[in-house]
N, C-alpha and C positions, 0 to 999 in steps of 0.2 A: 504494500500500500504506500502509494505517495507521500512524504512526508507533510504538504500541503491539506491534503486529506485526512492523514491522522491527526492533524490539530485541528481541523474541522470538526470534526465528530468528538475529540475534547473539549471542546470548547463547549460545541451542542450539547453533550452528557453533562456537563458541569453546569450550565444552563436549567437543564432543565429536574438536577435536583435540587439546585437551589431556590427554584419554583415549588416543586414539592416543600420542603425544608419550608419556605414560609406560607405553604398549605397546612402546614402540621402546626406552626403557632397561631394561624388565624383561625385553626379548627379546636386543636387541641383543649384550651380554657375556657373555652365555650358548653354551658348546660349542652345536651344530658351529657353527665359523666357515667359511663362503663364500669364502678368500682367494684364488680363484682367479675369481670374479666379481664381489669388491671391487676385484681389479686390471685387471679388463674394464673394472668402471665409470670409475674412474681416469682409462682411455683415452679412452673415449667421452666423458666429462662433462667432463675439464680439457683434451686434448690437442687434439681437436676443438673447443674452443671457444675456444683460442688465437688463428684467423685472425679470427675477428667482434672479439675483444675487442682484438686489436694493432691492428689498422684504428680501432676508435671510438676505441681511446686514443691514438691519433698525431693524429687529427683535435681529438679533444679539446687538445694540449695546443697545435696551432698554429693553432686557432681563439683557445683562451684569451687566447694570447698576442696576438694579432693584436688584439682588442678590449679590452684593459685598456692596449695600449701609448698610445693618443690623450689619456688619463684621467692616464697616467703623466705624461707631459710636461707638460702644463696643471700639474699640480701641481709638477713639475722634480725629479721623483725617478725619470725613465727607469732610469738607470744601477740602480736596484733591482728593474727589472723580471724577470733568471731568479729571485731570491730569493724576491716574490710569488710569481709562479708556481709556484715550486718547492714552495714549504708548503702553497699552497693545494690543488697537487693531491696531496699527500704525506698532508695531512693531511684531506682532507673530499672534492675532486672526484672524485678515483680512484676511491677505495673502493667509493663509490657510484653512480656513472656504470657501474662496472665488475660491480660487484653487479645493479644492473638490466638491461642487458645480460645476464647470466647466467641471471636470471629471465624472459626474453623469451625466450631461448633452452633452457636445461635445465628450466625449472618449465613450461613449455610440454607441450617434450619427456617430461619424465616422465609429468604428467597424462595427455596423452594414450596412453600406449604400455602405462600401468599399467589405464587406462578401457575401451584394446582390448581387453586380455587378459581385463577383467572381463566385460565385454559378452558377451565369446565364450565366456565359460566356461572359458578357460585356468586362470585362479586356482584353480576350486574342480577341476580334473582334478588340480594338483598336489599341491592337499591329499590328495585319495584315494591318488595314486601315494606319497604317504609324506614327498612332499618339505614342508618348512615354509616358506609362499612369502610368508609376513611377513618373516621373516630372509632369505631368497633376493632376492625384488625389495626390500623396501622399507629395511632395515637396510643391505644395500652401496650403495644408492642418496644414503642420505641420511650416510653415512661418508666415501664419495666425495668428494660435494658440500661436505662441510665440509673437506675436507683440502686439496679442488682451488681453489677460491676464494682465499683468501689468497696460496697462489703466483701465480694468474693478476691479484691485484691485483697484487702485487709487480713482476710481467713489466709488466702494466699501465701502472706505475707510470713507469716504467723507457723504455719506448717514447712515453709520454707527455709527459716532461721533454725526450724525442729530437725530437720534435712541438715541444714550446717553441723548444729550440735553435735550429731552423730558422726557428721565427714573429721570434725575437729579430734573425736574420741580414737575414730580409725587408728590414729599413726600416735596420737597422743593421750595426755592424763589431765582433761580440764574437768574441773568441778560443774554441776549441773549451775550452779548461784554463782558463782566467778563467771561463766560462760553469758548467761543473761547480764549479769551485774557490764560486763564489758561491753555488750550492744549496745544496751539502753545508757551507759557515760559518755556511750559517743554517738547518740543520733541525738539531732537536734528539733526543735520544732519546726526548719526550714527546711530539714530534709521530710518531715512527713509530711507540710503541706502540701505543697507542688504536688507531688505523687497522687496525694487526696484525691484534688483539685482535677488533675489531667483524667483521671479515671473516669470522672463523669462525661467528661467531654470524647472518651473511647466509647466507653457503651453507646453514647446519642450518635456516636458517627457508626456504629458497627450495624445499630436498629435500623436506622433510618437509611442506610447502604441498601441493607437487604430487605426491606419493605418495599424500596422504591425497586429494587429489582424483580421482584417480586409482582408486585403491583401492576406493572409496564412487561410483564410478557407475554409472549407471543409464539404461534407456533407448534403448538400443541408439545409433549415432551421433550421433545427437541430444545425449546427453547426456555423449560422447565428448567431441564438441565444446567440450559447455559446461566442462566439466571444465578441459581445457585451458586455457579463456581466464580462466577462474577463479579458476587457480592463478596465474598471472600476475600478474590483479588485486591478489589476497590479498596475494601476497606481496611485488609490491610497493611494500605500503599498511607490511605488517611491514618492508622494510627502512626504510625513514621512522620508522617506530615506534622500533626498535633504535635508529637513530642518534642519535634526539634522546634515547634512554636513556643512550647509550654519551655523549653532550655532556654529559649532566647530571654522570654517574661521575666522568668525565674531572675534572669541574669541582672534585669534592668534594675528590676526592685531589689536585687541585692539579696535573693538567695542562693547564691551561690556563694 
């Protein structure tokens, strides 16, 4: 494809989520609210996605650990090794190891489930029957998505340093309370902001990726498909995007 052409069609997609994206604010906080399958999605999109996300963050943090400890000692600064750890995945691994995972799994999930329903014509039976299936699927999906993410870093987070713990014991003899006591003297409140902060804005770009993938397709499976693996792509090109947004922010206000 021309390279003329492919910034064409960039430009056009980006167009026209950003039309969606202020479809979802000027619908979203508007009567009726759905709270009875914002608290469905809730279940589905954070609570189920608890076991993928505690598994890759436990492996994440005893893998981390396990290959910075050979780099540590060469340099003779072992004894700082839960404290690296600790900031590093407190502050940047987490978030975003745990955001793509998310996006592998729910910007997946949605794409395709919102792509079925289009396919089949579920979407437009609901318009006829009265219901408003912008605010029904797409608005608790991508509420959900923004609410459940930052707790599931948090847990992330959390099972991840549990992951360290264990990498640190491997090769060494650190105490369970010297091991915490050492994380938490050296993370700050400007390392856990940011990290917060950026989370929410992963989930709302991973929902509303795959909603609006979802949403917009075409083609019967075929394009079910493509949908799906799409939404994935997309959005996890956007959490890259956010982060190094969210590094620059950080930077201005001075937390870094």
């Amino acid at each position: 494809m021309p390279i003329a052409q492919a910034f064409k069609l960039f430009i056009t997609e980006a167009g026209d989520i950003s039309r969606f994206t202020a479809r979802f604010f000027r619908q979203g906080f508007k009567p009726r609210y759905e709270f009875n399958e914002l608290l469905r999605q809730c279940f589905v999109i954070g609570y189920k996605s608890l076991p993928l996300v505690g598994l890759t963050a436990f492996i994440l943090g005893l893998v981390l650990t396990m290959q910075l400890r050979p780099s540590m000692i060469d340099y003779g600064v072992e004894s700082q090794l839960p404290a690296i750890v600790g900031i590093a995945i407190v502050r940047e691994i987490g978030p975003v190891i745990v955001a793509l995972i998310f996006a592998g799994k729910i910007g997946s999930s949605i794409g395709a489930e919102l792509g079925s329903m289009k396919v089949t014509e579920q979407i437009d039976a609901m318009e006829v029957s009265g219901t408003n299936p912008f605010k029904y699927l797409v608005v608790t999906r991508v509420l959900a998505a923004t609410l459940m993410l930052p707790v599931l870093v948090m847990l992330g987070d959390a099972v991840s340093l549990y992951g360290a713990y264990l990498g640190v014991n491997i090769r060494g003899n650190t105490s369970f309370y010297l091991y915490w006591k050492q994380v938490f003297d050296n993370l700050a409140f400007y390392d856990v902001l940011p990290a917060f902060i950026k989370s929410f804005f992963f989930g709302f770009a991973v929902a509303i990726i795959g909603c609006y993938k979802g949403y917009n397709s075409s083609k019967g499976t075929e394009g079910v498909g493509r949908s799906a693996n799409s939404a994935v792509v997309v959005s996890s090109v956007m959490i890259f995007v956010i982060d190094l947004l969210a590094v620059q922010i950080a930077d201005v206000f001075g937390f870094n």
